[in-house]
KEFI-252282 format. One record per residue (C-alpha): y negated, x negated, z negated; residue in one letter. Coordinates in steps of 0.5 Angstrom, whole numbers, always signed. Layout:
 north  east    up rest
     Y     X     Z    a
...
***
This chain:
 north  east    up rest
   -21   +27   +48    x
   -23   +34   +45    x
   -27   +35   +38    x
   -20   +39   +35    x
   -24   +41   +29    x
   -29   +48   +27    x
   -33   +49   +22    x
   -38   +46   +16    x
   -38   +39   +17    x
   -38   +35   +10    x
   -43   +28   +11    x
   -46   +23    +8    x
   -50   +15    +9    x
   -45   +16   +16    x
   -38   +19   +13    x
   -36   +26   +16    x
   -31   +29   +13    x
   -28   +36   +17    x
   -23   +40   +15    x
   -23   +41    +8    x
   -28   +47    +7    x
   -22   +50   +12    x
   -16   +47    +7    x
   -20   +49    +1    x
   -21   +56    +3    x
   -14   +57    +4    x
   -12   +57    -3    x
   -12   +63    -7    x
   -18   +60   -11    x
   -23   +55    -9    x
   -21   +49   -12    x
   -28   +46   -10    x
   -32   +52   -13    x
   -27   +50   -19    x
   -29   +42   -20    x
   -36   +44   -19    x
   -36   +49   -25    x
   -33   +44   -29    x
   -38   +39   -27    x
   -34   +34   -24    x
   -38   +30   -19    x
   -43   +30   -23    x
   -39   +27   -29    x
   -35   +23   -24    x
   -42   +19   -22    x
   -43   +18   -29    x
   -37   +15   -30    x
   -34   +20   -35    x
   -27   +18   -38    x
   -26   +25   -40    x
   -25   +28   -34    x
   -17   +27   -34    x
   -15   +30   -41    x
   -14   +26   -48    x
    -8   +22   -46    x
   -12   +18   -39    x
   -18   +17   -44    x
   -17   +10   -46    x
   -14    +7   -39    x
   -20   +11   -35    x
   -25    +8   -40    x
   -23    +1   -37    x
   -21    +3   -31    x
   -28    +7   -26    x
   -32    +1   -26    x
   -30    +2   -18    x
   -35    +8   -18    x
   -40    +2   -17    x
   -37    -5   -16    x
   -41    -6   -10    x
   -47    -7   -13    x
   -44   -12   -18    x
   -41   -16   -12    x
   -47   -17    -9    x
   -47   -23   -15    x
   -42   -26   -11    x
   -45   -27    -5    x
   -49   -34    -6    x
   -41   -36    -9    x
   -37   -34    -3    x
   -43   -37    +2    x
   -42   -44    -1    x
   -34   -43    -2    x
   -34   -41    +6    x
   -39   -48    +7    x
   -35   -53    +3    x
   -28   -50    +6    x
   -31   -49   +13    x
   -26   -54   +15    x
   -20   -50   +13    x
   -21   -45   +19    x
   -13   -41   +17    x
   -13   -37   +11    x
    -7   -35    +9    x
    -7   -30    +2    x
    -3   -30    -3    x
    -3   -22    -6    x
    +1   -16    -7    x
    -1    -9    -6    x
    -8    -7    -8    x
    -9   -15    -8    x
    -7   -15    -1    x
    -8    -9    +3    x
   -16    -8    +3    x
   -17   -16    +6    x
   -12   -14   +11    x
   -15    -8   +13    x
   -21   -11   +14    x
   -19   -17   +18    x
   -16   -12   +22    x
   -21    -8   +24    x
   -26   -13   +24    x
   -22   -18   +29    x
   -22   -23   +24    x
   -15   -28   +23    x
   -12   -27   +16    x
    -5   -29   +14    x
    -3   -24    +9    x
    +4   -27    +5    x
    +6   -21    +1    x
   +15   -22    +1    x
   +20   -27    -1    x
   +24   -26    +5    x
   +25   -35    +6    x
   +25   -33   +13    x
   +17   -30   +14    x
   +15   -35    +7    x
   +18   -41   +11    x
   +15   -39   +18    x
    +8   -39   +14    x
    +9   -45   +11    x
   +10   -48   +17    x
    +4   -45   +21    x
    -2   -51   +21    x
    -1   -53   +14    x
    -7   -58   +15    x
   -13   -53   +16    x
    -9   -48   +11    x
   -14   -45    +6    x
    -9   -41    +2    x
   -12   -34    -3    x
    -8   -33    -8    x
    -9   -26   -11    x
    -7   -23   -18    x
   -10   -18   -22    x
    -5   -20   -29    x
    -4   -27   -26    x
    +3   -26   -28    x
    +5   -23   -21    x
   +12   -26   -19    x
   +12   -26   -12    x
    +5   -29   -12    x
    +7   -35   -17    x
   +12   -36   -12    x
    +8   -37    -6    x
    +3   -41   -10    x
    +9   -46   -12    x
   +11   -46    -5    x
    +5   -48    -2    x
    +3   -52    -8    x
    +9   -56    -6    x
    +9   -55    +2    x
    +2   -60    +0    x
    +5   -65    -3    x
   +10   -66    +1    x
    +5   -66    +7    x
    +2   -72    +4    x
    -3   -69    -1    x
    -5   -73    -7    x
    -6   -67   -13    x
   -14   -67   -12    x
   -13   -66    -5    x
    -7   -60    -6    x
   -12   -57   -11    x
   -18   -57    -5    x
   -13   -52    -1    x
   -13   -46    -6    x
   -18   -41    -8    x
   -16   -36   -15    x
   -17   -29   -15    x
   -16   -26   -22    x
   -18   -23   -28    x
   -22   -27   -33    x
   -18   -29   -38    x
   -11   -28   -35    x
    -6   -33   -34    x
    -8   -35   -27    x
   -15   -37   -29    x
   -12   -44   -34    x
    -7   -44   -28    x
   -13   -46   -23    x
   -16   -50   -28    x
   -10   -55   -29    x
   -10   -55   -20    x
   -17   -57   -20    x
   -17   -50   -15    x
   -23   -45   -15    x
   -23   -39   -19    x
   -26   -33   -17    x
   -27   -28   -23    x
   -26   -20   -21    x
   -28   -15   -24    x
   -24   -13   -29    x
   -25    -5   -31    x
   -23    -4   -23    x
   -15    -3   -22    x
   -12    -7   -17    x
   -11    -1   -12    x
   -19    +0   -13    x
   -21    -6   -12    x
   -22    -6    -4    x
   -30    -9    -6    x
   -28   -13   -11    x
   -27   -20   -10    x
   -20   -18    -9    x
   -23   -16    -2    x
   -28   -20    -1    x
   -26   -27    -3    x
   -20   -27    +3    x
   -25   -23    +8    x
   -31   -27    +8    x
   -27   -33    +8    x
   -24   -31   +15    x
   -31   -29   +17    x
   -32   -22   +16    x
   -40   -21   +13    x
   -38   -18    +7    x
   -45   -16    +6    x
   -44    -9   +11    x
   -38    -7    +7    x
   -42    -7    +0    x
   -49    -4    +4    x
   -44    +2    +7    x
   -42    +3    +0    x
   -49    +3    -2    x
   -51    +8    +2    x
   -45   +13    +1    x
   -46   +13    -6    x
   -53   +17    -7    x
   -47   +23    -5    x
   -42   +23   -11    x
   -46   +27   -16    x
   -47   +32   -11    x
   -44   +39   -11    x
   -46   +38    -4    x
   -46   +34    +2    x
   -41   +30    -2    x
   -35   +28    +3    x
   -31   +24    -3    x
   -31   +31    -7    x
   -29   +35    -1    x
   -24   +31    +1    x
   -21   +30    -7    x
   -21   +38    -6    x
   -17   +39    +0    x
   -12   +33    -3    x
   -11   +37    -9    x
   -11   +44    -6    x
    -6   +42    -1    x
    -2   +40    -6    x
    -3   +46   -11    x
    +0   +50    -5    x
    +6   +46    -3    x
    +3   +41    +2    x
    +5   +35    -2    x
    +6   +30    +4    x
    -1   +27    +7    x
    +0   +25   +14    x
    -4   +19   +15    x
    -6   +18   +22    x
   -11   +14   +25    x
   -16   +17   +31    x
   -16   +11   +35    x
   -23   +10   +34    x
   -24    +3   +31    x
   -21    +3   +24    x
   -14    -1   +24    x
    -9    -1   +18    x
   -13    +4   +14    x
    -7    +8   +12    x
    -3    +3    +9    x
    -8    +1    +5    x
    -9    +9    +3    x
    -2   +10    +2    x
    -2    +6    -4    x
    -9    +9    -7    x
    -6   +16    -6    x
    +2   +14    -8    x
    +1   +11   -15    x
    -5   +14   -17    x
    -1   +22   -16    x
    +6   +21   -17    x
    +8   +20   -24    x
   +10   +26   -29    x
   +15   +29   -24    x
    +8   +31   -20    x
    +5   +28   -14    x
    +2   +27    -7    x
    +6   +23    -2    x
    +3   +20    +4    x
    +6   +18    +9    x
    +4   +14   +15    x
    +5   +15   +22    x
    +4   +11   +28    x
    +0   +17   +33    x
    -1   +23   +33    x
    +5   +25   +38    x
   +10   +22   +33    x
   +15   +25   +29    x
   +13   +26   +22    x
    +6   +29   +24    x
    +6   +36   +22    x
   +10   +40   +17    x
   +10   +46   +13    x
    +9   +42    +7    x
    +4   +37   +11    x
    -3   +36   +10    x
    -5   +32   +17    x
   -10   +27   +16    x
   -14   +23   +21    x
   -18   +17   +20    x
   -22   +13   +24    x
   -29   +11   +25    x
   -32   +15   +30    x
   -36   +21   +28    x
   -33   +25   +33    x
   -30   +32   +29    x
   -22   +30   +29    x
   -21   +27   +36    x
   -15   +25   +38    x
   -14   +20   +44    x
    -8   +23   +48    x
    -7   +30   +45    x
    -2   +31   +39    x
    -2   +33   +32    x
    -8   +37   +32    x
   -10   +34   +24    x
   -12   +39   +18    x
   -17   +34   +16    x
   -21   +28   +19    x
   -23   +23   +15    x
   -29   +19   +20    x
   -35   +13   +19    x
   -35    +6   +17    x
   -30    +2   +13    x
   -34    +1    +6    x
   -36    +8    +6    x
   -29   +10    +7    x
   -26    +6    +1    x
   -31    +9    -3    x
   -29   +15    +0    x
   -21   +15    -1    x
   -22   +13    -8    x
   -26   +18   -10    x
   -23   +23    -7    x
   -16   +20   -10    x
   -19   +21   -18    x
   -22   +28   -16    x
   -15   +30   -14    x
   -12   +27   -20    x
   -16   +31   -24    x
   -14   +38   -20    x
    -7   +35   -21    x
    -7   +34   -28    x
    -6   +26   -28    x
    -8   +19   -30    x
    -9   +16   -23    x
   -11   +10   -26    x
    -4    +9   -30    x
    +3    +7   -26    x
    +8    +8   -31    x
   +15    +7   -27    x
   +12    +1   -24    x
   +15    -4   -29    x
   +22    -1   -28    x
   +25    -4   -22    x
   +21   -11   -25    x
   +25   -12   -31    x
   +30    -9   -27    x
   +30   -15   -22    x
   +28   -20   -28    x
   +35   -18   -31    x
   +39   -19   -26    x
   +36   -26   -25    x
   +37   -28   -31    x
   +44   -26   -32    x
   +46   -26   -24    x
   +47   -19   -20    x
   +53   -15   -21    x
   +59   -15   -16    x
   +59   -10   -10    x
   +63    -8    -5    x
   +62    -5    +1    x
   +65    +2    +2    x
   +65    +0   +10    x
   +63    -5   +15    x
   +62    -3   +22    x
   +60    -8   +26    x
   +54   -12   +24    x
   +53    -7   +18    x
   +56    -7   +11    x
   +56    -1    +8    x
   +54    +0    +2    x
   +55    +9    +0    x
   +55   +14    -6    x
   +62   +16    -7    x
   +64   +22    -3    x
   +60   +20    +3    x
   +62   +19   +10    x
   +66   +13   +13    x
   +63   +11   +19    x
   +55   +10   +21    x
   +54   +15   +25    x
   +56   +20   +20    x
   +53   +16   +13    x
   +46   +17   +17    x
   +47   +25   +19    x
   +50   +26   +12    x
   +43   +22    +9    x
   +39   +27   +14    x
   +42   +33   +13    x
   +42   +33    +6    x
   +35   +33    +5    x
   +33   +40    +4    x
   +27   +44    +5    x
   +23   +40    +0    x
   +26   +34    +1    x
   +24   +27    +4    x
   +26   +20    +6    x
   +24   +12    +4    x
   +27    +7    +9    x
   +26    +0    +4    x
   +27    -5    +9    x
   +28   -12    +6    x
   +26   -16   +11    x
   +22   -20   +14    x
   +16   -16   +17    x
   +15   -20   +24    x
   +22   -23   +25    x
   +25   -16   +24    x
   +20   -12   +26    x
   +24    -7   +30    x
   +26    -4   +23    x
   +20    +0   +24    x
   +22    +3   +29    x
   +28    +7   +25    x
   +22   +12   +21    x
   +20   +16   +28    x
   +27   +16   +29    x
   +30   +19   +22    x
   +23   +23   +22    x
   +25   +27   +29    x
   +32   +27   +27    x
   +32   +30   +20    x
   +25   +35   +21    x
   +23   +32   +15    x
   +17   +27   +12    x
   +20   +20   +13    x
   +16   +14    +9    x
   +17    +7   +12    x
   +16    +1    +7    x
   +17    -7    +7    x
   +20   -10    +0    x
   +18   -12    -4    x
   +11   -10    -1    x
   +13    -2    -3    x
   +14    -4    -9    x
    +6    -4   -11    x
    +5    +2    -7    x
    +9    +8    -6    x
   +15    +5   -11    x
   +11    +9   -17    x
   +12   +16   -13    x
   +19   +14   -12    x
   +21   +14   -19    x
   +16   +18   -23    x
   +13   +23   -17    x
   +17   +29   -16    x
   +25   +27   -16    x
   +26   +30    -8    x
   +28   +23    -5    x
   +33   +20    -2    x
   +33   +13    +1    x
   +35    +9    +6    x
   +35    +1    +4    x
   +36    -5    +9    x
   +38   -12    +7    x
   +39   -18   +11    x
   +43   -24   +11    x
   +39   -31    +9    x
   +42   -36   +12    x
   +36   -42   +11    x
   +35   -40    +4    x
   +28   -43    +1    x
   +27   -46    -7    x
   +22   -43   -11    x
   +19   -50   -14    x
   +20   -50   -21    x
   +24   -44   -22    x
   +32   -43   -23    x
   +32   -38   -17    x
   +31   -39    -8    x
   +27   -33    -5    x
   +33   -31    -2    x
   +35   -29    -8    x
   +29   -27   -12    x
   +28   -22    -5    x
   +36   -20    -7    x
   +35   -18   -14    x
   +29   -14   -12    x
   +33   -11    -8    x
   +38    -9   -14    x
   +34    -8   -18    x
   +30    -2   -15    x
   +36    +1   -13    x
   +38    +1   -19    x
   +32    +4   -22    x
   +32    +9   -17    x
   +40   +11   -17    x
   +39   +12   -25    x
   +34   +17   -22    x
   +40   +21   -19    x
   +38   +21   -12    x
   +42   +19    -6    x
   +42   +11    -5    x
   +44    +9    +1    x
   +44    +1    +3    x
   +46    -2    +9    x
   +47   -10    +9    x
   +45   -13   +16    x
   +51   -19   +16    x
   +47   -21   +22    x
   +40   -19   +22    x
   +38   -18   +30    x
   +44   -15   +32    x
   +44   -11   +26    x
   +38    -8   +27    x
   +39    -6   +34    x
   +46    -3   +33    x
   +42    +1   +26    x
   +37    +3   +31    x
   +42    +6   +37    x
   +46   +10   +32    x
   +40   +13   +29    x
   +37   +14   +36    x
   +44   +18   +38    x
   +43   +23   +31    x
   +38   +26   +37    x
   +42   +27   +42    x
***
């Protein structure tokens, strides 16, 4: 390894940042200079809900307390010490949550080699899986800022009901749950009437903000992680933020908003190998829907390495992350990044998301708001309601229906060339794999493949996971998308207790009804349906695979 980056170093309480001043410096004017004249970090530290103009200033006055949420949370330490004494029997901890209320502990978990089940899908397979795995000792987190989140009440009525079915009395169900969530939500009564604990988060910190909140914290310090380090690392970093210098988050903001201003719209993320595991998925949420709204916005993507498809483009910004202080070092050559992102992981939380808030006020956004979220939701709603409506397959090749926008080839190899060749300079590619993320893993594998194949960034997410992610850049960001949707065949179906619908079907409906939304939009929609999900999947990827050839 070799360090790949020149130039002044941005550092502070051990977060370096390199590149950035490079990136800045590119631009006609310094975007930088711009923020500090204007006052931003100062203003920023301070909480001042001004920053991102009138139309943001209600949201963001109930929405910055994550500029100092790691000094509150150490109220809940006392708390998560007793919880992790009374539950210390419970050693496997499965959390329940989607997007912001998931992604954090999990990254954590990773990085720190602690066990967390993260349940984020309604695909019955991984959800019956779950159930199935040491139900006795199982603890389950069920995490939900509104407390109204559909996919987390159906994972609570399945383990609710998993519980009885083992045996349990009612109390001794209720001693299995723990409830994260906003005081005053539905979710609060809801761990009431279980006889479950409630935990309280802040509620002035959206939920992809809330990595030190107790929507991080609470799963984390019951896997076993010493949450305490997490919020003392943030502390150190926090001296920084009202600094013009010295202040890695302002520098890093810079570089994002400058980037973008030129045309560098897409951050690769990808991570150095020196000890920080899964950052990017969690940093692709907090760029995504904090940037893509009003036909604007920052697209990150994530890439398995830095030799991978993907890494570089025209319009890509490359940035690294690890927790090494080394200048960008790569193991095993590669992309060599733009930026590099290096020091321990509650310093790089705090980091990523004020950088997030100052490239919204460079782009002239709210990044606190998500107002294409709601769509594909009441989407799905409706059609579980009324039922989905009839389709049929504009061709069926092998395991694979599939399902085309009039005037598109009819065979596979070609609908996916087609899907390739039409993206344009500008444009990108989402695969939106419903499918159960560890039993189907192999779907993964299709996004190097479409990204050497098209030349272009391709983004790849799992349903309805993405959904609380890159799902708002999709709609409301810069209509240059093109998807690629993967379903699969249920063929063990799972009810969700007390309500009209299986999983299997809430997962459909979602599915439709996102397509639905992002068809609306005008922009090319192709969906394969996986009559048999391995078999498919292995002839979805060498179809893919031969577009190289």
């Amino acid at each position: 390894m070799s360090d790949l980056l020149a130039g002044p170093v941005e550092a502070a309480a051990g977060i370096a940042v390199h590149g950035a001043d490079a990136v800045d410096r590119s631009a006609p004017a310094s975007t930088r200079q711009a923020l500090v004249a204007n006052g931003v970090p100062g203003r920023l530290a301070a909480k001042d809900a001004t920053l991102w103009g009138p139309d943001a200033e209600a949201e963001a006055k109930i929405r910055l307390g994550w500029v100092d949420t790691h000094r509150r949370s150490r109220e809940l330490l006392p708390q998560l010490a007793e919880l992790k004494a009374e539950l210390a029997d419970l050693d496997h901890v499965v959390l329940a949550g989607m997007g912001g209320s998931s992604l954090a502990p999990e990254v954590i978990a990773r990085t720190l080699g602690k066990q967390l089940t993260v349940l984020d899908t309604t695909d019955p397979g991984q959800v019956r899986a779950a159930l199935a795995d040491r139900l006795e000792r199982t603890v389950v987190v069920v995490a939900s800022k509104s407390g109204s989140t559909v996919e987390t009440d159906s994972h609570r009525r399945a383990y609710w009901q998993a519980f009885l079915d083992a045996g349990m009395t009612e109390a001794e169900a209720g001693r299995h749950f723990v409830i994260v969530t906003d005081p005053g939500s539905p979710l609060e009564q809801t761990a009431a009437e279980m006889g479950a604990i409630a935990v309280l988060a802040d509620p002035n910190v959206g939920g992809r903000y809330s990595a030190l909140t107790a929507f991080g914290l609470v799963p984390s310090a019951l896997a076993g992680v010493e949450v305490v380090e997490l919020l003392d690392e943030a502390e150190a970093l926090f001296s920084s933020f009202g600094r013009d210098g010295d202040n890695p988050g302002l520098a890093l903001g810079a570089a994002l908003g400058a980037a973008a201003t030129m045309g560098r719209d897409k951050v690769a993320l990808i991570a150095d190998g020196t000890g920080i595991d899964g950052l990017g998925d969690w940093a692709e949420q907090l760029i995504a829907e904090s940037t893509g709204k009003a036909g604007v916005g920052i697209l990150p993507v994530v890439v398995e390495s830095p030799q991978s498809p993907g890494a570089t483009g025209p319009d890509v910004l490359t940035v690294t992350y690890g927790g090494a202080l080394g200048a960008g070092q790569m193991p095993g050559g590669g992309a060599t990044p733009d930026v590099a992102v290096n020091g321990p992981l509650g310093a790089q939380f705090l980091t990523w998301e004020y950088a997030t808030a100052v490239a919204g006020v460079v782009l002239g956004i709210d990044p606190f708001n998500q107002p294409n979220v709601t769509e594909s939701k009441e989407n799905t709603n409706k059609i579980l309601a009324s039922g989905a409506p009839a389709e049929t397959p504009s061709f069926t090749e092998g395991a694979i229906e599939v399902y085309a926008p009039a005037g598109a080839p009819g065979d596979l190899a070609g609908v996916l060339r087609w899907l390739v060749d039409g993206l344009g300079d500008d444009g990108y590619l989402a695969v939106m794999a419903y499918l159960d993320r560890f039993a189907d893993a192999d779907a993964a594998r299709l996004r190097p493949l479409l990204a050497g194949a098209a030349g272009r960034p391709v983004t790849f997410g799992w349903g309805p996971r993405f959904l609380h992610s890159t799902g708002q850049y999709h709609k409301g960001g810069p209509q240059v998308g093109s998807y690629l949707q993967l379903t699969g065949a249920v063929t063990d179906d799972l009810p969700v207790p007390g309500k009209p619908y299986t999983f299997g079907e809430l997962q459909a409906a979602q599915a439709t009804g996102d397509r639905q939304a992002l068809a609306g939009r005008q922009r090319p929609v192709l969906r394969l349906h996986l009559t048999d999900r391995s078999a498919g999947l292995a002839q979805l990827l060498d179809a893919t695979g031969a577009l190289r050839a």
